[in-house]
C-alpha positions as CSV (number, residue, x, y, z in Angstrom):
1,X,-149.5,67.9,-67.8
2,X,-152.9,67.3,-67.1
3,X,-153.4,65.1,-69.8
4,X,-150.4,63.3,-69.7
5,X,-151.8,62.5,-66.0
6,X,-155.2,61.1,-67.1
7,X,-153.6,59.2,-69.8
8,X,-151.4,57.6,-66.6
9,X,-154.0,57.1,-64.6
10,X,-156.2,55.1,-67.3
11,X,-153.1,53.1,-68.0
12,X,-152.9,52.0,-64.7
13,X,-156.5,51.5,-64.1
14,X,-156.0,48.4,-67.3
15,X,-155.1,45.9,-64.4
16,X,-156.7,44.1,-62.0
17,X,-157.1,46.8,-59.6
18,X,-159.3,49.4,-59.2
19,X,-157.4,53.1,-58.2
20,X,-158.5,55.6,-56.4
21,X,-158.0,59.6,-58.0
22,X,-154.7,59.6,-56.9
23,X,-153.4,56.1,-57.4
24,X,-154.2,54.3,-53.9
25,X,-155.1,50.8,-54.4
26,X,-158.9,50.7,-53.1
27,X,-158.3,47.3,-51.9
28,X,-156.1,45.8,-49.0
29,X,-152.8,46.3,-49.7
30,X,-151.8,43.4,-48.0
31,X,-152.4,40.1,-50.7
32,X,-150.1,42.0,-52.9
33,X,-147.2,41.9,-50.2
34,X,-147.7,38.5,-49.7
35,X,-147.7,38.0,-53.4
36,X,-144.2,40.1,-53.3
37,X,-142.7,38.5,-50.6
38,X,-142.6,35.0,-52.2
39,X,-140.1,36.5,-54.7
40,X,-138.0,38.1,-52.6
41,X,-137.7,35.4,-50.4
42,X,-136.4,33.2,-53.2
43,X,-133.8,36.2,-54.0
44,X,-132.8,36.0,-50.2
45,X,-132.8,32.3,-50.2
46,X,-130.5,31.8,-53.7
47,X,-128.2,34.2,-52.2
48,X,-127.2,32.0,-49.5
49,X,-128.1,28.5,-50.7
50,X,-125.4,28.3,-53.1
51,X,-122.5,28.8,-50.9
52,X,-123.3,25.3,-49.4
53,X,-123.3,23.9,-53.0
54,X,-120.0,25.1,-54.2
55,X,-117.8,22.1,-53.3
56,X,-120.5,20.0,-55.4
57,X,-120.4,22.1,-58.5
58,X,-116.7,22.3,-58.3
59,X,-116.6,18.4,-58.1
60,X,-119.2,17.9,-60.9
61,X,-118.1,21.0,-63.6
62,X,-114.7,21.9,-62.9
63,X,-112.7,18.2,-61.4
64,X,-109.6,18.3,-63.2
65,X,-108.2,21.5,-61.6
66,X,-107.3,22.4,-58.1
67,X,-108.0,26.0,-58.4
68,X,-111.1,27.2,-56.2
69,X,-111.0,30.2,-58.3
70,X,-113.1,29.3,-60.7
71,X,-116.4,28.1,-58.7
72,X,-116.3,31.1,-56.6
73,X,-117.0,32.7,-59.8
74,X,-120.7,31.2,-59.4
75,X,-121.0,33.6,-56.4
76,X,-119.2,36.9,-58.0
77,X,-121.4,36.8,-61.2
78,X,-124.2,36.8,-59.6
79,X,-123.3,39.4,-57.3
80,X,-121.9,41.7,-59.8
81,X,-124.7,41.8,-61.7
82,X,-127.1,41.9,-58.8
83,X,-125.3,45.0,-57.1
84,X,-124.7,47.3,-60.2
85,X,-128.0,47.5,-61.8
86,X,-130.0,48.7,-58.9
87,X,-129.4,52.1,-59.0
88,X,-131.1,52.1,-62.5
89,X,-133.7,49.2,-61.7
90,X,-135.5,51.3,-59.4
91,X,-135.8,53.8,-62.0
92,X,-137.5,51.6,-64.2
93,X,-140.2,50.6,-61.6
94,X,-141.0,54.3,-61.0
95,X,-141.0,54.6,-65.1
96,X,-142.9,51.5,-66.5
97,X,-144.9,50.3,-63.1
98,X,-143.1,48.5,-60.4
99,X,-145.6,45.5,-61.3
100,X,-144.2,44.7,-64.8
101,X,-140.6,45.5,-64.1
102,X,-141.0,42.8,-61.2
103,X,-142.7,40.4,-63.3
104,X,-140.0,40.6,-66.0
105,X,-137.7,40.5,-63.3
106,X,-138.9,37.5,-62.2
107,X,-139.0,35.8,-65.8
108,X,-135.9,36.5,-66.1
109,X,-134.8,34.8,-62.4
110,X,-136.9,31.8,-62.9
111,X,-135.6,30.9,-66.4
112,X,-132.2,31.8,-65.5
113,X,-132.3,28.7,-62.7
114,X,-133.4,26.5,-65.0
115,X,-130.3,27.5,-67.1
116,X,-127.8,26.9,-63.9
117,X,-129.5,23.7,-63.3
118,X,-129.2,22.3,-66.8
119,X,-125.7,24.0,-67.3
120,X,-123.0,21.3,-68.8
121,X,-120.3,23.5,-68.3
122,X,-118.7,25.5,-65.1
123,X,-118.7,28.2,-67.7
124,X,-122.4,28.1,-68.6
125,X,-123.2,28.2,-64.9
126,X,-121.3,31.4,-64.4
127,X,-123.3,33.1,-67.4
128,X,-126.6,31.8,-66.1
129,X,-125.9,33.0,-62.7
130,X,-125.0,36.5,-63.9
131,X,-128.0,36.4,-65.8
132,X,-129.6,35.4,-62.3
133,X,-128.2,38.2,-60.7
134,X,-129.9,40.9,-63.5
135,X,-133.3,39.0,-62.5
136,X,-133.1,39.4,-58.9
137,X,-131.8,43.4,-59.4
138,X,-135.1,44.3,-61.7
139,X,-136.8,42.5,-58.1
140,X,-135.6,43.6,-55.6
141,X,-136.6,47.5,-55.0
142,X,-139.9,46.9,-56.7
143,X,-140.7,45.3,-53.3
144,X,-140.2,48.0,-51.4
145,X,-142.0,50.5,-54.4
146,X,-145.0,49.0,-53.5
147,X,-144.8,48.9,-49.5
148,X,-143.8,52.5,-50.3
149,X,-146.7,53.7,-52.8
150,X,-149.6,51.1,-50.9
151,X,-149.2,51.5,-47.4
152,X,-149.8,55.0,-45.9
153,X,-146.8,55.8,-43.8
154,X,-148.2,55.5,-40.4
155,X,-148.9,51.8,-41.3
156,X,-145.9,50.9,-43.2
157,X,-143.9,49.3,-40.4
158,X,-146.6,46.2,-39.9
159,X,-145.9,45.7,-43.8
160,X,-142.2,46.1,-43.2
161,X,-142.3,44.0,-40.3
162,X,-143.4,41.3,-42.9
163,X,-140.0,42.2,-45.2
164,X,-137.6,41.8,-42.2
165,X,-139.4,38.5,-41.2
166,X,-138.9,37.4,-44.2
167,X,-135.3,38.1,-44.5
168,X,-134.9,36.4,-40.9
169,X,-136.7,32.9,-42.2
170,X,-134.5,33.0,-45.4
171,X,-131.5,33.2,-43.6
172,X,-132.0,29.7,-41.8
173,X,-134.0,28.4,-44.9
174,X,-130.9,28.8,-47.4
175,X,-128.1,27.0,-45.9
176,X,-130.8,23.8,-44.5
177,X,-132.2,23.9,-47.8
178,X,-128.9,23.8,-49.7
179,X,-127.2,21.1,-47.5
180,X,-131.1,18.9,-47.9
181,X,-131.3,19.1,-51.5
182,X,-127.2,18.8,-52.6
183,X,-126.9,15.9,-50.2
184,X,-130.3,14.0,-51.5
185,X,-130.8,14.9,-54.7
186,X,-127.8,17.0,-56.4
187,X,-126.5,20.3,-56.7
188,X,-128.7,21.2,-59.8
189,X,-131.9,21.1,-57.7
190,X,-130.9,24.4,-55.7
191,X,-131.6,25.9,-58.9
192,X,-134.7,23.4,-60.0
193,X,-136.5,24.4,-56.9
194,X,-136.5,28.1,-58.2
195,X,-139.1,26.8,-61.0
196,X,-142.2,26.1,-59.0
197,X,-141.7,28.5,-56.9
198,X,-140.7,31.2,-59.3
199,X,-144.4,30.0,-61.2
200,X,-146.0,30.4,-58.1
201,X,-145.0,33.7,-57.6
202,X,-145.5,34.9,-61.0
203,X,-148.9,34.0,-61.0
204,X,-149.6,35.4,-57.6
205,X,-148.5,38.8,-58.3
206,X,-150.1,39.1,-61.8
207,X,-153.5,38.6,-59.5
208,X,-152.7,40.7,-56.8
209,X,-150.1,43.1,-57.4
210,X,-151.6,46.7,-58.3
211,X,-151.1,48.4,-61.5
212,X,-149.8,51.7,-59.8
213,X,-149.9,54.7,-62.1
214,X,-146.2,55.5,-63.7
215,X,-144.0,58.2,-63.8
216,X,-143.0,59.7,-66.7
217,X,-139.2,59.9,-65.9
218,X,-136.7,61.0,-68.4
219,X,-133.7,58.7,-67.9
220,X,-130.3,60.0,-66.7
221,X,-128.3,58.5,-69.3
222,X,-124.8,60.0,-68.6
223,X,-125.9,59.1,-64.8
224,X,-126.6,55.5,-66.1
225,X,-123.1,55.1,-67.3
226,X,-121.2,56.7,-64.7
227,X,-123.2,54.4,-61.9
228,X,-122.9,51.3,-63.9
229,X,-119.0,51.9,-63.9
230,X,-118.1,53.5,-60.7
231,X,-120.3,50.4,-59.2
232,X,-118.9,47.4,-61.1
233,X,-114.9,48.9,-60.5
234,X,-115.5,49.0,-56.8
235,X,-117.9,45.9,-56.2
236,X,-115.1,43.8,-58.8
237,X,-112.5,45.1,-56.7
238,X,-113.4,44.1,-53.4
239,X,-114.9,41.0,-54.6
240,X,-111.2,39.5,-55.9
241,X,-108.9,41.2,-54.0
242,X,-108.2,38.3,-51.4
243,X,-107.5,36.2,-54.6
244,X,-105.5,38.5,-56.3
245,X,-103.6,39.5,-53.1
246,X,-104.5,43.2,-53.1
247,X,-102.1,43.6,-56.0
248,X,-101.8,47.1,-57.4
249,X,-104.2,47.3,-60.4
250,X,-106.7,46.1,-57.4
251,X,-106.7,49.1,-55.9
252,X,-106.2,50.8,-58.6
253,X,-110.1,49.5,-59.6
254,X,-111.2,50.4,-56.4
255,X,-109.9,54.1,-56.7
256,X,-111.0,54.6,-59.8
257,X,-114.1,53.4,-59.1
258,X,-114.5,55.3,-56.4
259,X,-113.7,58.6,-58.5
260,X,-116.1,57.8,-61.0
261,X,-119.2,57.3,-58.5
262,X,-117.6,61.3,-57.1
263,X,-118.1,62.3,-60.9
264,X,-121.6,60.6,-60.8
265,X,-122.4,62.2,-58.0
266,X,-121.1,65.7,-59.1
267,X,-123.4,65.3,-61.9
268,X,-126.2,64.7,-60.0
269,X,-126.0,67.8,-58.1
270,X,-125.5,70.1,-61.1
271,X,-128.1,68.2,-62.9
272,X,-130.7,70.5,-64.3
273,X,-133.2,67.8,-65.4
274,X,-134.4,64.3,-63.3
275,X,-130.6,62.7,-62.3
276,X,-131.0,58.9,-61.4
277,X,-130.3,59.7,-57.8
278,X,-132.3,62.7,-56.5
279,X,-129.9,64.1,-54.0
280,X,-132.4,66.1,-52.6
281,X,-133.6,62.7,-51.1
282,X,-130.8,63.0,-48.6
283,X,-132.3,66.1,-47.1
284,X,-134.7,64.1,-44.9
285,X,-132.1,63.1,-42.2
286,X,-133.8,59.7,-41.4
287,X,-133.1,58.3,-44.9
288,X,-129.7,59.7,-45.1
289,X,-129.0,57.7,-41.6
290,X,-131.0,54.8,-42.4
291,X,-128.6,54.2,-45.3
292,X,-125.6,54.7,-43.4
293,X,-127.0,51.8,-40.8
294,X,-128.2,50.2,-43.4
295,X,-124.8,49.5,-45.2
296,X,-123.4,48.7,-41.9
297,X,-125.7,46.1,-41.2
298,X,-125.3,44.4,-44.6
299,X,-121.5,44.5,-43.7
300,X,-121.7,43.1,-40.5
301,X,-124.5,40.4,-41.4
302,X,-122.3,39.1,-44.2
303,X,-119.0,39.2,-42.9
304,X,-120.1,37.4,-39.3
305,X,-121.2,34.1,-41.0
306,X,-117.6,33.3,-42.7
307,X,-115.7,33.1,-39.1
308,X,-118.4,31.5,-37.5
309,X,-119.1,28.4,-39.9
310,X,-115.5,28.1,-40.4
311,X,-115.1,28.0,-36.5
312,X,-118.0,25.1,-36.3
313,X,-116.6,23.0,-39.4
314,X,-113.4,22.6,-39.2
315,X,-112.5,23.4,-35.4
316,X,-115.2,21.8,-34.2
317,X,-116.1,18.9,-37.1
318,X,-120.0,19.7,-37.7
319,X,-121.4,18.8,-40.9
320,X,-122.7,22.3,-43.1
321,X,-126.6,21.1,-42.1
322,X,-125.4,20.7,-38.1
323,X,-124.1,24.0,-38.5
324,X,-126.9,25.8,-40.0
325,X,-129.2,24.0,-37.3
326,X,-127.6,26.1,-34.4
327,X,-129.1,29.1,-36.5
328,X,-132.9,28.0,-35.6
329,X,-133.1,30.3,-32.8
330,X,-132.2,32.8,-34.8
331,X,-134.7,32.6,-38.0
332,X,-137.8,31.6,-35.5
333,X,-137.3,34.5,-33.3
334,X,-136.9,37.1,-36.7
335,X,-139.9,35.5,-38.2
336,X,-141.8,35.7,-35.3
337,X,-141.1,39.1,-33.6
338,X,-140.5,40.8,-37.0
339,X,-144.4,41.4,-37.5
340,X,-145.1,42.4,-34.1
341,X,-141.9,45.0,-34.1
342,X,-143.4,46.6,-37.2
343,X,-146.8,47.0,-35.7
344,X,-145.3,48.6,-32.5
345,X,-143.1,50.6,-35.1
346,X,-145.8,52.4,-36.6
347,X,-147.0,53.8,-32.7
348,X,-143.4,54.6,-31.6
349,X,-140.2,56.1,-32.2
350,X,-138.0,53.9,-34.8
351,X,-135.1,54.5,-32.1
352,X,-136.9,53.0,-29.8
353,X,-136.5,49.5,-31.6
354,X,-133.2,50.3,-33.6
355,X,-131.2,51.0,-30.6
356,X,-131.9,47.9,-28.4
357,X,-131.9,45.5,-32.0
358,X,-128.2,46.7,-33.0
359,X,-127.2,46.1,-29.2
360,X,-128.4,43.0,-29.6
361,X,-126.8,41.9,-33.0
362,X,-123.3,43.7,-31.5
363,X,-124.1,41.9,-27.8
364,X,-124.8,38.5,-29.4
365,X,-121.4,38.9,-31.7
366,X,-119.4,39.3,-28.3
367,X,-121.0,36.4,-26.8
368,X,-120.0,34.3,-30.2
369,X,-116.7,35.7,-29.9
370,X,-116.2,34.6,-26.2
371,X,-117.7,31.0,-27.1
372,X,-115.5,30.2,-30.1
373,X,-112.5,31.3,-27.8
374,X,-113.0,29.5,-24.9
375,X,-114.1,26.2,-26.7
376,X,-117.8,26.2,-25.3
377,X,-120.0,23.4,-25.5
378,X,-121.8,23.3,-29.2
379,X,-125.2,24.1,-27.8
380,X,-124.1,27.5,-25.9
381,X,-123.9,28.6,-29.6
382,X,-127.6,28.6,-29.4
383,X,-127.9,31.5,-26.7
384,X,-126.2,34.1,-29.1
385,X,-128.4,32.8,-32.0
386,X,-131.4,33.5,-30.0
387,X,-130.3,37.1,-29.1
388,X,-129.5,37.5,-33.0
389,X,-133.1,36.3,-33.6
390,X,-134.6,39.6,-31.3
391,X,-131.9,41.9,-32.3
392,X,-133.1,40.8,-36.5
393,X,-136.4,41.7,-35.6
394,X,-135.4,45.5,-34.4
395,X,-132.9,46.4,-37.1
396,X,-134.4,45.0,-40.7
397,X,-138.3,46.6,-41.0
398,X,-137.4,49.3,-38.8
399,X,-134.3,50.6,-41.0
400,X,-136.4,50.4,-43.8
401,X,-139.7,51.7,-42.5
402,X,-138.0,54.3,-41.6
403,X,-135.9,54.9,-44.9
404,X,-138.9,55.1,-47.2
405,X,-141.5,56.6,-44.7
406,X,-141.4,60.1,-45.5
407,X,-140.5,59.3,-49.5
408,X,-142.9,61.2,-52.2
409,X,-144.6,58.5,-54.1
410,X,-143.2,59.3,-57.3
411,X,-139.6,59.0,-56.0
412,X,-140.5,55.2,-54.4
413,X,-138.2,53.5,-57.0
414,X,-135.2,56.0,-56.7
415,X,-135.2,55.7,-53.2
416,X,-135.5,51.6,-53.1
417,X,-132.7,51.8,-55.4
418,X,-130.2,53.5,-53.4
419,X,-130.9,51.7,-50.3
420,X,-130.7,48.7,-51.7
421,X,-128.1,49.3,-53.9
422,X,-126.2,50.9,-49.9
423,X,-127.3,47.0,-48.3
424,X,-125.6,45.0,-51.1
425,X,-122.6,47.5,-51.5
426,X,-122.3,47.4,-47.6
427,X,-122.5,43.3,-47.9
428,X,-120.0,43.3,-50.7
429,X,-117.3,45.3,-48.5
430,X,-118.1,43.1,-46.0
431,X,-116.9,40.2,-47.8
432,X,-113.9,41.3,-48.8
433,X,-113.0,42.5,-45.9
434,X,-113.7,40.1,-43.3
435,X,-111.8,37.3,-46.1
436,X,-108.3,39.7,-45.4
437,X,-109.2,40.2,-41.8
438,X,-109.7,36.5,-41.0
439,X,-106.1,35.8,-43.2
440,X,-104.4,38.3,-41.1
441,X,-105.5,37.0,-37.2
442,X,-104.5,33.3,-38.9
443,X,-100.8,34.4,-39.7
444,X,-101.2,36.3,-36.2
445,X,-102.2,33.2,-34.0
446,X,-100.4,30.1,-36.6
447,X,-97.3,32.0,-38.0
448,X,-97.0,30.3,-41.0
449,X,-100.7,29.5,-41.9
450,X,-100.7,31.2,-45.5
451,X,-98.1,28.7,-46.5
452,X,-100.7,25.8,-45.4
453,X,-103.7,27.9,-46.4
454,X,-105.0,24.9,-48.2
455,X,-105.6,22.7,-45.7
456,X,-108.3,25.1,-44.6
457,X,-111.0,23.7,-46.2
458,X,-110.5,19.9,-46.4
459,X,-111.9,18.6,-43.2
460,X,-111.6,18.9,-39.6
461,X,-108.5,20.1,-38.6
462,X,-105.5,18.4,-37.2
463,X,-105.8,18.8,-33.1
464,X,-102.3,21.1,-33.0
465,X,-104.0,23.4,-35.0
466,X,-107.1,23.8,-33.1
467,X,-106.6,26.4,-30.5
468,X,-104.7,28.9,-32.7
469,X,-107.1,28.6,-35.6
470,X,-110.3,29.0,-32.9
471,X,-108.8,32.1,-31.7
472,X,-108.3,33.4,-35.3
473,X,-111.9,33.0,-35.4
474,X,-113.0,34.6,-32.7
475,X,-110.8,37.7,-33.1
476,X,-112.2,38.0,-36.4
477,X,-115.8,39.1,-35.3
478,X,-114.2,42.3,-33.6
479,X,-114.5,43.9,-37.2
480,X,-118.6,43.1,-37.5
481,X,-118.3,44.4,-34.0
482,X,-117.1,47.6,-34.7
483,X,-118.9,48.5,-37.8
484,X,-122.2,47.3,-36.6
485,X,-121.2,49.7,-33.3
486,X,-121.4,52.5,-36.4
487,X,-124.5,51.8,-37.2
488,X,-125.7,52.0,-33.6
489,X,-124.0,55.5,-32.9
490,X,-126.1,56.6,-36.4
491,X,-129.3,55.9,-35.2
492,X,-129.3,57.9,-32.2
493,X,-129.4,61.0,-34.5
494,X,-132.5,60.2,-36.0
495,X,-135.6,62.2,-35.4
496,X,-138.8,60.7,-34.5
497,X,-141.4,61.2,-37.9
498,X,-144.0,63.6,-37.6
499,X,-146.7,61.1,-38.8
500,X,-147.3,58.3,-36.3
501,X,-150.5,56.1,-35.7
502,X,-152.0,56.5,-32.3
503,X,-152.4,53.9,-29.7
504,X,-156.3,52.6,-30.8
505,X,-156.4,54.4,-34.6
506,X,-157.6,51.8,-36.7
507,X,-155.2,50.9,-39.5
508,X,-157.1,52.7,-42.4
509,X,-157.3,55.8,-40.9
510,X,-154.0,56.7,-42.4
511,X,-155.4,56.4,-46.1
512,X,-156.4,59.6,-46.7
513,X,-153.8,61.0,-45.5
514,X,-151.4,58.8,-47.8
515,X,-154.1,60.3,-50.6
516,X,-153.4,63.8,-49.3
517,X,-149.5,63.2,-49.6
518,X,-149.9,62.0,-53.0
519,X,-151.7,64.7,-54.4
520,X,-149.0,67.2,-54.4
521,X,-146.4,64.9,-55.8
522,X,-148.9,64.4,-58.6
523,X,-149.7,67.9,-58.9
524,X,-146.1,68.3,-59.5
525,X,-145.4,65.9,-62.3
């Protein structure tokens, strides 16, 4: 084992950066972040951009059928194949170095938007997406690998701080950018502007990322299968079940893929080798909770924008750019307050931040709620946004700070896999749920409304309409309510880590103890 250690160790030390005994970068860990963060920014951004696009692609790639069916297929590639890999992508970081898997992860996601934007066909859009989607899974958890394996834990949350701002300024950036670049110059430039950027990035992380040393990990493969399955039955499932109306062999999917992940994770506990998910991970209490609030917030953050920009388009006849412009608040407040939350993050308590952020999110939801009911002036909307903007700042770095701080480095992958692969699962419920929800406060307030469920989505409605439609909109945010209220009542049973920086400790004085933590888990390989 020794060997096989040395040999590791002089693999690593090939790249750019020079490694200490026990694998921590002797540099800054900071450039490498940045480096990261300009890929997963264009992961966050492509996730939301598209949406805005769809009526363009449809026009241009699919015009001589009235079935929106098809298009939305653009979205549910992507995600498919984005969701169900993760698990296993993780893996791969912790096996062959986070740094190559997200490079070839980024190939992979840069080509793949040249594809969409060159596609001739719908069809050949859907394929490049999905193929988009298997890019942006080898990404994503490398990301937080590298906080993970970099950043001793009493300094993680500045660096985390940094992730969450960055998921705040994506979430105004994708919906401006979208409506910008498919009103001037085409819907095959929200792909187009992947390329320079994707370049950019590539080149920015072969400089700066670290060659960390790799764990020799023998693959799970029966876990593999059983994951891949159990995952794409439930995440299909919930994806088309509005369009398939629930039928039978729906839920039939869902239940059987929701046996097959309780056969996966039988496995996992009798496992007598390395399973894909180390259950034993779920021991620390924090991640287990994190992961819980976690899939709650990727519920409630995707299922709270549907009743929202429905509300503002076609009750109230903004344009998709006008609507994402009362978001500003909202993205400039995350951005900025996102660093300085992670800094205080590493002094404090992670409650301390979580449980006024989730109020916040679940506060600023009511105040939506009683705006879109009560046919308040356009800018009011900007108030909630704002409190949305300070709630963002306490809920994303914190959750995940606090989900990776205690992880061994050798398990950084795994456990960016299964919180990741919680977030997007979490989202994916979300989406499904909140499309049934919304259908069933429409029939509610406009009896009748499935039969004219087609003029939803053609323009500003017809003034009768108005009222009942408003308040199907604003009921519909009680469900983001409710399950962001979960993921409040979780975090008040999380325990307050062991290792935190003291008020005046400079930043590196946590480095040796990050080598001291890493020692054993080499030890142990």
């Amino acid at each position: 084992m020794t060997d096989s250690r040395a040999a590791s160790a002089a693999t690593s030390s090939t790249g750019s950066t020079r490694t200490g005994s026990h694998g921590t970068p002797a540099r800054s860990p900071w450039p490498a972040l940045w480096a990261l963060v300009i890929g997963f920014f264009m992961i966050l951004v492509d996730t939301t951009i598209v949406s805005v696009a769809n009526p363009a692609i449809k026009a241009a790639l699919d015009p001589d059928t009235n079935n929106l069916d098809n298009v939305v297929w653009v979205t549910s590639a992507y995600l498919l194949t984005y969701a169900v890999p993760l698990l296993i992508t993780g893996r791969l970081g912790d096996r062959f170095g986070p740094k190559n898997i997200y490079l070839a992860g980024l190939a992979i996601f840069t080509l793949a938007s040249l594809a969409c934007g060159l596609a001739p066909t719908l069809e050949v859009l859907i394929v490049a997406r999905a193929v988009q989607g298997l890019g942006a899974a080898l990404m994503t958890p490398q990301t937080m690998a590298v906080i993970t394996r970099t950043f001793p834990p009493q300094n993680r949350g500045a660096a985390m701080g940094l992730w969450g701002a960055t998921a705040g300024v994506a979430t105004l950036v994708g919906p401006l950018a979208g409506g910008l670049l498919v009103d001037g110059l085409g819907w095959e430039w929200i792909f187009f502007i992947n390329i320079p950027v994707g370049v950019i990035g590539f080149i920015a992380a072969v400089i700066l990322v670290p060659q960390l040393p790799r764990t020799a990990h023998k693959f799970d493969i029966l876990g593999v299968v059983l994951s891949a399955v159990g995952l794409f039955l439930i995440v299909f499932g919930l994806q088309e079940g509005e369009h398939y109306a629930w039928a039978a062999w729906i839920w039939g999917m869902v239940i059987a893929g929701v046996a097959v992940m309780a056969v996966f994770i039988w496995t996992q506990a009798r496992s007598t080798g390395e399973p894909l998910v180390p259950l034993d991970l779920f021991r620390d209490r924090n991640f287990s909770i994190a992961n819980l609030a976690i899939a709650a917030v990727g519920f409630t953050v995707t299922s709270m924008a549907l009743p929202q920009m429905f509300y503002l388009q076609l009750a109230r006849g903004l344009t998709p750019t006008e609507s994402a412009l009362l978001l500003v608040p909202l993205a400039i407040l995350s951005g900025v307050l996102a660093p300085f939350a992670g800094k205080l993050l590493d002094r404090t308590d992670p409650r301390f931040l979580l449980v006024p952020g989730l109020l916040l999110v679940g506060g600023s939801l009511g105040l939506y709620t009683a705006l879109i009911m009560n046919d308040a002036p356009i800018w009011a909307f900007l108030i909630p946004a704002a409190f949305m903007g300070i709630g963002n700042a306490g809920m994303w770095g914190p959750l995940a700070t606090t989900a990776t701080r205690n992880l061994p480095p050798r398990q950084a992958g795994a456990g960016a896999g299964i919180y990741n692969t919680t977030r997007t699962v979490g989202s994916v419920i979300g989406s499904a749920s909140i499309a049934a929800f919304m259908q069933a406060r429409l029939e509610a307030n406009l009896p009748g409304a499935a039969d004219a469920g087609a003029s939803f989505g053609s323009g500003p409605l017809p003034e009768q309409v108005v009222g009942g439609f408003s308040q199907a909109m604003g009921q519909s945010l009680l469900l983001p309510i409710g399950v962001i209220a979960v993921g409040l009542v979780a975090v008040l049973f999380m325990r307050r880590p062991a290792m935190i920086r003291p008020h005046g400790a400079p930043r590196d004085a946590g480095s040796a103890q990050q080598t001291a933590q890493a020692a054993p888990a080499s030890a142990g390989e």
